[in-house]
MARKEMI-690839 format. One record per residue (C-alpha): residue in one letter; x, z, y. Coordinates in steps of 0.1 Angstrom, whole numbers. Layout:
% residues N
{drense "A",{X,Z,Y}}
...
***
This chain:
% residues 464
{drense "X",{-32,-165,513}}
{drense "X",{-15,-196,510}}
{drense "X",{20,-182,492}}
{drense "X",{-7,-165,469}}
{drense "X",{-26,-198,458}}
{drense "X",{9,-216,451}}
{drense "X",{18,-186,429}}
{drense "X",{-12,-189,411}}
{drense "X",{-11,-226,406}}
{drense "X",{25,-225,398}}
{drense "X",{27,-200,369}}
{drense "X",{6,-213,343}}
{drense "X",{36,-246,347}}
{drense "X",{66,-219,347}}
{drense "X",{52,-200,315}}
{drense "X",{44,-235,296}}
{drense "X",{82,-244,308}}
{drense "X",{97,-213,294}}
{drense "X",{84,-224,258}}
{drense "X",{111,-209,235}}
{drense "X",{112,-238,211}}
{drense "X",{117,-274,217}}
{drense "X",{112,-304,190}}
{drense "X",{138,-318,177}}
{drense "X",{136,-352,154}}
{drense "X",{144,-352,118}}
{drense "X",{146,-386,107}}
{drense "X",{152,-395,72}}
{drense "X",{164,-426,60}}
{drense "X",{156,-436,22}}
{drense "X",{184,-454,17}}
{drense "X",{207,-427,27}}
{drense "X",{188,-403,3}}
{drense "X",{194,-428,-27}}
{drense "X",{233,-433,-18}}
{drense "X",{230,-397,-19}}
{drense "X",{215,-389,-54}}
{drense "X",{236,-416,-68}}
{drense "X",{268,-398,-58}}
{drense "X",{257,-362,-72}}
{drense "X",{285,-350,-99}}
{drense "X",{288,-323,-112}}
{drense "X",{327,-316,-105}}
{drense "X",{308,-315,-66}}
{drense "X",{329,-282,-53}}
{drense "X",{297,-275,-30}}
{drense "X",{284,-266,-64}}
{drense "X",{310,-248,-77}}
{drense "X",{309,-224,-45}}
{drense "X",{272,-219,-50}}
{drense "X",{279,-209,-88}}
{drense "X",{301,-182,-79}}
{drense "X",{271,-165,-63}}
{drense "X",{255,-166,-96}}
{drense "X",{268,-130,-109}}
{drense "X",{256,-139,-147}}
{drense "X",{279,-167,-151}}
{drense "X",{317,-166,-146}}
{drense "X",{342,-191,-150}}
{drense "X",{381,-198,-147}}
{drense "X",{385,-235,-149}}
{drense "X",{365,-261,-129}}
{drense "X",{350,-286,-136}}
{drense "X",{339,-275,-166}}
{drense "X",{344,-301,-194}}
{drense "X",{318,-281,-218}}
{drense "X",{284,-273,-208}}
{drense "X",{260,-250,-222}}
{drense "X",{222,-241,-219}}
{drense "X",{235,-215,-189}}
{drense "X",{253,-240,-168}}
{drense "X",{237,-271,-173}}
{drense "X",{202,-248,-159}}
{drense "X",{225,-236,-127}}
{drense "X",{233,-275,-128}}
{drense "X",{197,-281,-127}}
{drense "X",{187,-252,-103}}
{drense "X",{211,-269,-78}}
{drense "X",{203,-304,-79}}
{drense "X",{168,-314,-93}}
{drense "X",{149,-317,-63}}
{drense "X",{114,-302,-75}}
{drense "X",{130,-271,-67}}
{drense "X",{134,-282,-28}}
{drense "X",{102,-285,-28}}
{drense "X",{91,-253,-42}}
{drense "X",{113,-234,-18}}
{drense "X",{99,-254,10}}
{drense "X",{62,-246,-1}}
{drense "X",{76,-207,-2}}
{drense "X",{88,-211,33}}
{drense "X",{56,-230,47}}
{drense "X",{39,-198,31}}
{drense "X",{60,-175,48}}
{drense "X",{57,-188,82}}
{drense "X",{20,-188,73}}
{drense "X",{24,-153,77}}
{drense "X",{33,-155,114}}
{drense "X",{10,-181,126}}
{drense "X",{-17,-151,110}}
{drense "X",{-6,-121,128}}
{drense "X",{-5,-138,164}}
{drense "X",{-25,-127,188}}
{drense "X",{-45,-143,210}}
{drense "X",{-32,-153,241}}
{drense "X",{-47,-141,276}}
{drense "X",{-62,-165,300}}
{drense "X",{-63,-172,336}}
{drense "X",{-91,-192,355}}
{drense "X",{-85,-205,396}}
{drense "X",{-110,-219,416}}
{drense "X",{-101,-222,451}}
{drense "X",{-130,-237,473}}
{drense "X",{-144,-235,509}}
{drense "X",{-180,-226,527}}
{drense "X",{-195,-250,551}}
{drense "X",{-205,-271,565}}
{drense "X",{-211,-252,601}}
{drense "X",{-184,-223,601}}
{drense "X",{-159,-233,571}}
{drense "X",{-144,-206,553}}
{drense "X",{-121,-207,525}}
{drense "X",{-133,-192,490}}
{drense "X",{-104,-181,466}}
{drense "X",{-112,-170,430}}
{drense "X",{-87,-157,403}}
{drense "X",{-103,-144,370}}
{drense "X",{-83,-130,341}}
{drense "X",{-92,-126,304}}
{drense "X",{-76,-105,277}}
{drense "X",{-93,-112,242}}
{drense "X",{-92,-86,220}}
{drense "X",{-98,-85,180}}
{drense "X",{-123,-57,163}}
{drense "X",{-127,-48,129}}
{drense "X",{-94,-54,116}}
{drense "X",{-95,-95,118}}
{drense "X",{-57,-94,124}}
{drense "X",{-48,-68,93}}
{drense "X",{-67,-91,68}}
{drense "X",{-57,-122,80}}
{drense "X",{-19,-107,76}}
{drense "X",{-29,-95,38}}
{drense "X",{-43,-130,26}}
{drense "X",{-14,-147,40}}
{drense "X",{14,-121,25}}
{drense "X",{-5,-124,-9}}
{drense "X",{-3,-162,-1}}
{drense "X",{32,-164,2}}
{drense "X",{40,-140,-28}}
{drense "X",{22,-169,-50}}
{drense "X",{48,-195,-33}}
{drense "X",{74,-173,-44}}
{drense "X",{61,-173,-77}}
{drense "X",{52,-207,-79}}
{drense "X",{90,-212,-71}}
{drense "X",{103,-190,-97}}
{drense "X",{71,-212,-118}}
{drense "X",{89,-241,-110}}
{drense "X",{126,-227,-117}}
{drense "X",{116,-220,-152}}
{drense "X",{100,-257,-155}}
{drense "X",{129,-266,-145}}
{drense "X",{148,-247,-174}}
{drense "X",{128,-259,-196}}
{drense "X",{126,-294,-192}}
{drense "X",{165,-291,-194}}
{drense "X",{166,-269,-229}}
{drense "X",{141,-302,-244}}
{drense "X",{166,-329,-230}}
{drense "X",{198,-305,-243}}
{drense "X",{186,-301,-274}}
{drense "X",{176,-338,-280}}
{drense "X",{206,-351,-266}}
{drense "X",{226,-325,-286}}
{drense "X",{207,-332,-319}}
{drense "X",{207,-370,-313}}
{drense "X",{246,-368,-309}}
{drense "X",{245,-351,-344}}
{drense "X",{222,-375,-355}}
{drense "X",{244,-405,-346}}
{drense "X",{270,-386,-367}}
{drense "X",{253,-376,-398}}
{drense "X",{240,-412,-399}}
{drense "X",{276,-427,-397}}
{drense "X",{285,-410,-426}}
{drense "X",{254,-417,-449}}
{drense "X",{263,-455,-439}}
{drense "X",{299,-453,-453}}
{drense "X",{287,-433,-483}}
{drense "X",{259,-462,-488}}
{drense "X",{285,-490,-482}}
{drense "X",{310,-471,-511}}
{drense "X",{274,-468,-533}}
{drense "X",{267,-506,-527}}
{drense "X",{302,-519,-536}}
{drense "X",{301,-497,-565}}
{drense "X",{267,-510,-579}}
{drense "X",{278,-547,-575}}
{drense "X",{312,-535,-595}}
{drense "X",{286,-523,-623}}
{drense "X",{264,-554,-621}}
{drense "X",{291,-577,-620}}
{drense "X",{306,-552,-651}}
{drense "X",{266,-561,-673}}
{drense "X",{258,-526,-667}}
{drense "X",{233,-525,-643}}
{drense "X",{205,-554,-635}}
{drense "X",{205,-572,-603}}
{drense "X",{173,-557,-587}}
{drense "X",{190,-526,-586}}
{drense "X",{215,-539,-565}}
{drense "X",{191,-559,-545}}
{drense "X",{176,-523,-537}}
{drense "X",{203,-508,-530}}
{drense "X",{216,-538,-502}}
{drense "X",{181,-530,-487}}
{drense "X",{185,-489,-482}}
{drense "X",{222,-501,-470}}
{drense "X",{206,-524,-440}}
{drense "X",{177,-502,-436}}
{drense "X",{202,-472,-432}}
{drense "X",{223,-495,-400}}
{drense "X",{189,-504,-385}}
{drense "X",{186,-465,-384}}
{drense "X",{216,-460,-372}}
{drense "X",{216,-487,-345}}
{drense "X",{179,-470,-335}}
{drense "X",{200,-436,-331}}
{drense "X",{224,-451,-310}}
{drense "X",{202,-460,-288}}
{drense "X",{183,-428,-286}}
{drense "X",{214,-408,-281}}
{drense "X",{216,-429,-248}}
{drense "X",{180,-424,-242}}
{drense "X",{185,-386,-245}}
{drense "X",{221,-387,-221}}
{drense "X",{191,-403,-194}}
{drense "X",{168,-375,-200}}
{drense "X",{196,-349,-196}}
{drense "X",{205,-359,-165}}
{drense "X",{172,-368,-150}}
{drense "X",{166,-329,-157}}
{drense "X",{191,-316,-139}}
{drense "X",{186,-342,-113}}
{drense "X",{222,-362,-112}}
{drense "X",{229,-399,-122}}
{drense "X",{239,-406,-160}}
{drense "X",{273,-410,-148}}
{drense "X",{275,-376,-135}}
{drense "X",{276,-369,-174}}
{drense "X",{304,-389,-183}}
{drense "X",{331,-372,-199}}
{drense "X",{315,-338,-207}}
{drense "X",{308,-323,-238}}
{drense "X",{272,-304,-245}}
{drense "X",{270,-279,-269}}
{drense "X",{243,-251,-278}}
{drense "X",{254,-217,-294}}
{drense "X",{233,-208,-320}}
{drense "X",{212,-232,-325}}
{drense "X",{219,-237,-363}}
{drense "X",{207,-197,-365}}
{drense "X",{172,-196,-352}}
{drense "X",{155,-168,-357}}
{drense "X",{132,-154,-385}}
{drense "X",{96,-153,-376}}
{drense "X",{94,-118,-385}}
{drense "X",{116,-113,-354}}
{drense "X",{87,-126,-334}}
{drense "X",{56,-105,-340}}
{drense "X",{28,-119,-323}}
{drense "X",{12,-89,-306}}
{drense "X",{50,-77,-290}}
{drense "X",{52,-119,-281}}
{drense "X",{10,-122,-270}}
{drense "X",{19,-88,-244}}
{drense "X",{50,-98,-237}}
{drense "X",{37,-131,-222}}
{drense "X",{7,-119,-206}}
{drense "X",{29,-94,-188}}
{drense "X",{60,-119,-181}}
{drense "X",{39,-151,-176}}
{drense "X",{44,-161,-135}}
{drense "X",{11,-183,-137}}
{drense "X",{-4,-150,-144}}
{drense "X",{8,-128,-116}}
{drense "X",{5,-157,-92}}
{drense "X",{-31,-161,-98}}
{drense "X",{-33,-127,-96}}
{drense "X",{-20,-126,-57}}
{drense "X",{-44,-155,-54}}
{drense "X",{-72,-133,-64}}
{drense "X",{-59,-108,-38}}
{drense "X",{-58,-129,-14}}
{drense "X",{-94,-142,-15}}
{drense "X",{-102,-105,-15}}
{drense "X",{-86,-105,21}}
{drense "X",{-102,-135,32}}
{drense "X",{-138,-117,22}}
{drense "X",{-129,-89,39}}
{drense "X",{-118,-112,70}}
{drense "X",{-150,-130,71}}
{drense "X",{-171,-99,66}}
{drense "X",{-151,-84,93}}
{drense "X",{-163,-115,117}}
{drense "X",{-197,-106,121}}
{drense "X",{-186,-81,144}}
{drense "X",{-179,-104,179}}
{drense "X",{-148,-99,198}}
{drense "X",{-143,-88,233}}
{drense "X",{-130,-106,261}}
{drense "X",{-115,-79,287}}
{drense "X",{-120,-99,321}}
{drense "X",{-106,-83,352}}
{drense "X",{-113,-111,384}}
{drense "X",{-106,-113,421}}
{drense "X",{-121,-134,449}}
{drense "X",{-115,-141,483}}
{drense "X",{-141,-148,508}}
{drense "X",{-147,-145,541}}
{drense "X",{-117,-126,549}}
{drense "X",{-127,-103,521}}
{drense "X",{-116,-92,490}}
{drense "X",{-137,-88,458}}
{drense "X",{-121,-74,426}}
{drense "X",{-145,-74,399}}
{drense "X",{-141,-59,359}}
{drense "X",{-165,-81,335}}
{drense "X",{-166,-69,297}}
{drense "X",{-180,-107,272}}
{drense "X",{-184,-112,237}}
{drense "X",{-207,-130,220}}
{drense "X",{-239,-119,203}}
{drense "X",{-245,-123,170}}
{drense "X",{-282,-131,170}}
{drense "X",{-285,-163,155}}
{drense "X",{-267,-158,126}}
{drense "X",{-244,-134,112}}
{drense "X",{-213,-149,98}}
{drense "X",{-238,-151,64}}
{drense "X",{-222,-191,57}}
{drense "X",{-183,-181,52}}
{drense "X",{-194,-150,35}}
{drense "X",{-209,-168,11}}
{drense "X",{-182,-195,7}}
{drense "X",{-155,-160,7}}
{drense "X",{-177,-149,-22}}
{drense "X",{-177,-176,-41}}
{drense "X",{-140,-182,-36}}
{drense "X",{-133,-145,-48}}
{drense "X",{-153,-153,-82}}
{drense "X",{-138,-186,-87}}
{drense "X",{-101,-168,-82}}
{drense "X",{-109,-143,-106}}
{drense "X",{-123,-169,-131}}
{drense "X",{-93,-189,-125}}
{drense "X",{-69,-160,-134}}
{drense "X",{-90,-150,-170}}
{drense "X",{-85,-190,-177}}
{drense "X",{-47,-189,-168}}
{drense "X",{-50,-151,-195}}
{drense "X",{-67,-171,-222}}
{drense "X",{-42,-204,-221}}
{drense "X",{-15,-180,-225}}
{drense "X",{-27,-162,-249}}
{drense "X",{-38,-198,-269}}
{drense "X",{-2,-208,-259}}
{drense "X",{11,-182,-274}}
{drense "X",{-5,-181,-308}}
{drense "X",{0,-224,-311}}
{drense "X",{37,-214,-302}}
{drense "X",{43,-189,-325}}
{drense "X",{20,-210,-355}}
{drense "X",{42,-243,-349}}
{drense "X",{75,-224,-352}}
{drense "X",{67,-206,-383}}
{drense "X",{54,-241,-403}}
{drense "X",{87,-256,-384}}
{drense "X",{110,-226,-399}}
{drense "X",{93,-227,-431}}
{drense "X",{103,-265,-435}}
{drense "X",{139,-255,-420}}
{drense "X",{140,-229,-452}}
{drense "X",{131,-251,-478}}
{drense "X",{159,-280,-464}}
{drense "X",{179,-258,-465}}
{drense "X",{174,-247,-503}}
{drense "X",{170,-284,-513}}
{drense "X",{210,-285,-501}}
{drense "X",{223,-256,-514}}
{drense "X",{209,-270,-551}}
{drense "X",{224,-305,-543}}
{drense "X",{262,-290,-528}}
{drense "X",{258,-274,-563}}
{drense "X",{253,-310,-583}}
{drense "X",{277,-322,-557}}
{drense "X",{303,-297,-571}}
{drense "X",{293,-301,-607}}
{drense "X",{292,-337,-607}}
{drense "X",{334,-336,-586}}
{drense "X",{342,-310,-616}}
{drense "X",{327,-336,-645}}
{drense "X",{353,-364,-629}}
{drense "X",{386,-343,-625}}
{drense "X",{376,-336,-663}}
{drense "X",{372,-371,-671}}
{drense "X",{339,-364,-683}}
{drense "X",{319,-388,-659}}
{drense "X",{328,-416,-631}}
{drense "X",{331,-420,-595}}
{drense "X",{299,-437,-591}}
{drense "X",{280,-403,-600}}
{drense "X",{299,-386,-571}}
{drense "X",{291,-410,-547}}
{drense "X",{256,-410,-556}}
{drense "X",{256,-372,-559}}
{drense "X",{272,-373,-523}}
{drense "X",{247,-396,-508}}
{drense "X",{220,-372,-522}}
{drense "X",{233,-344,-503}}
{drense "X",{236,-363,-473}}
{drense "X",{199,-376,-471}}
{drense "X",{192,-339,-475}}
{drense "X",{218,-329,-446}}
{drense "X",{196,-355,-419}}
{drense "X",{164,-340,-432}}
{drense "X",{176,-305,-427}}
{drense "X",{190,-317,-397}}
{drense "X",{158,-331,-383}}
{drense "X",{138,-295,-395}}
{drense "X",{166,-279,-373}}
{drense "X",{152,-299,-343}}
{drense "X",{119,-292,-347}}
{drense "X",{126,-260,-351}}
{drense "X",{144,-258,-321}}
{drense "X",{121,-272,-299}}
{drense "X",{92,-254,-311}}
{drense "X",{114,-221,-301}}
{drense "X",{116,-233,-270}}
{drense "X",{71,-237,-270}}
{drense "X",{78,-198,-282}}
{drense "X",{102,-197,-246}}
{drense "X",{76,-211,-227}}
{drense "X",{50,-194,-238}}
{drense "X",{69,-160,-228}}
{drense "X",{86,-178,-200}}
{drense "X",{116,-157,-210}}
{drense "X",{149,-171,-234}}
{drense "X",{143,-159,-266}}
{drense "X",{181,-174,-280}}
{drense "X",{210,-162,-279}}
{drense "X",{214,-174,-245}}
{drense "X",{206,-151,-216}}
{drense "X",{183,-151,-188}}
{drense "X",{198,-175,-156}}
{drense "X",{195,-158,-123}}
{drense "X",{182,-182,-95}}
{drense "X",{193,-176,-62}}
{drense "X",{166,-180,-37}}
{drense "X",{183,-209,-18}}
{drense "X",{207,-236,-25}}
{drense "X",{227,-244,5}}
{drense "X",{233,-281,13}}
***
């Protein structure tokens, strides 16, 4: 019997040494990570290769010097590190999956001992004990966890079109702020030629001096602008690359640029009840509380199932006396004094809350959607009347150049007529942009492009 006892005692220790997997350390250091996100470009070839997997975008020369809602996103989809952490949460949800359709292990009891104290004999016992699941606990435990990790899938592709989003605000304001800068430039040196001018009157007895006085003031009021637009063109540059998730010099040298965006579209194009469906349908909130709902419908099912009690299959053998016992013993606990009735309750209650959960994620999207679609009609409405207000100044504009190559007027009217036009151009400008962003609310809303640029595949995985 001896060989037999050092078997026994020695297999639990060779099982527990045949572990498949072994830890391995991960250390991180911070300082290393910030080197890191201080060297991100986006000339990185790393990122190149990974945008050739992207079968929506295609292009010949790299790096790309002018950049577009489509690849500053894949930019964005690449580097900005929310998106590591979505993908993680997926896989911690998918291995979730795993850890719920193990099975219990068997296990294996010794208790070697001896009779005395007259006539010693040596007792050996060796008892075995398969556990085995009823009712399905395995099955639902699998379902909730599978409808667990397609909500960390849709969170990701939640987070992706944050992502995208953020990036279309800080594009557009950047873009806009660039133009801005611009536009303002102009209306200075149209206000500096206006000023000069009106001293020329006043100094001619034409004009009294609080007129020039006023207009010194719009001139350094107009700089002060201008200086304030300066600065928020850099502001914007930070925004843009904080969405993508690269430092501002990474965006050095490259020209932005958004196709389209002085054509928004009508309203009419977006009727509400296509856009209300349409989001409901589309919205990734929506399905993923949706999985969430059918998951707490698994775990109900789960803890229903527990009130039936496993079984523990327990075959045994004993030595004693120069005799051998094998014995067959059937366990499992009784459910007597209670019934499982405590996480039933909680499962219940976790089902409603899910389902109350996922009418509240409905009705935000459906209030979403209406405030979207509200805000970019009074923002397009504004746009069109801007943009009528400049059409009847170009026209003065014209008239007024026409009076002067006739001799029939000065310069001074042009000018003037000129800087009209121009104060009209920033204000249509500035109804573009608000225009602009509230189609991107409409985007949001929808979770879907609604421009003229096209949906961005993400890949599920960006390899580092």
């Amino acid at each position: 019997m001896k060989p037999l006892v050092l078997v026994t005692l020695l297999f639990p220790a060779l099982l527990t040494g045949c572990a498949p997997h072994k830890y391995h350390a991960a250390p991180i250091a911070p300082a290393s990570l910030a080197a890191g996100l201080y060297a991100r470009s986006l000339d990185d070839p790393e990122f190149r290769a990974w945008v050739k997997q992207n079968e929506g975008f295609q292009t010949s020369a790299w790096p790309l010097e002018v950049w577009d809602l489509q690849s500053i996103t894949l930019a964005a989809f690449y580097f900005n590190p929310d998106l590591d952490v979505a993908r993680a949460n997926a896989a911690l949800a998918d291995a979730a999956i795993k850890t719920a359709a193990m099975k219990p292990n068997p296990s294996v009891s010794f208790g070697p001992g001896f009779q005395g104290p007259a006539d010693t004999q040596f007792i050996m016992g060796l008892n075995f004990s398969l556990p085995i699941e009823t009712a399905g606990k395995r099955g639902y435990r699998v379902a909730a966890a599978e409808h667990l990790s397609e909500a960390s899938r849709l969170q990701l592709g939640q987070v992706a079109w944050t992502v995208r989003s953020r990036v279309r605000v800080a594009l557009v304001d950047h873009i806009f702020a660039l133009k801005s800068v611009e536009l303002l430039q102009k209306e200075v040196a149209l206000r500096g030629e206006y000023v000069q001018r009106t001293e020329t009157r006043f100094r001619a007895g034409e004009i009294p001096l609080p007129d020039v006085t006023a207009a010194r003031i719009d001139l350094f009021t107009l700089r002060q602008t201008l200086s304030i637009a300066e600065g928020q063109a850099e502001t914007t540059e930070a925004a843009l690359a904080a969405a993508v998730g690269v430092p501002v010099s990474a965006l050095n040298g490259k020209t932005f640029v958004l196709p389209g965006a002085d054509q928004p579209p009508q309203p009419d194009a977006l009727p509400p009840q296509s856009i209300r469906a349409a989001a409901v349908q589309n919205r990734l909130d929506v399905r993923r509380a949706l999985e969430q709902y059918e998951a707490s419908q698994s775990t109900l099912q789960l803890q229903v199932a527990q009130q039936y009690p496993d079984i523990n299959l327990g075959p045994g053998y004993s030595y004693e006396e120069a005799t051998n016992f094998i014995s067959l013993s059937l366990s499992s606990v009784l459910p007597i004094r209670n019934q499982n009735q405590g996480p039933i309750a909680e499962a219940e209650a976790q089902r409603k809350l899910a389902g109350a959960q996922l009418l509240s994620v409905q009705s935000g999207v459906i209030a979403d959607t209406d405030k979207a679609l509200a805000q970019y009609t009074a923002s397009y409405t504004t746009l069109d009347g801007a943009t009528k207000a400049i059409r009847l100044l170009e026209q003065q504009e014209q008239s007024a150049k026409r009076l002067l190559q006739a001799g029939e007027t000065e310069q001074f009217t042009v000018v003037a007529a000129q800087l009209q036009t121009s104060v009209a151009e920033r204000a249509r400008f500035d109804a573009l942009h608000q225009a602009q962003l509230s189609l991107g609310l409409i985007e949001d809303a929808l979770q879907k492009p609604v421009d003229l640029g096209g949906t961005v595949n993400l890949p599920k995985q960006a390899p580092r």
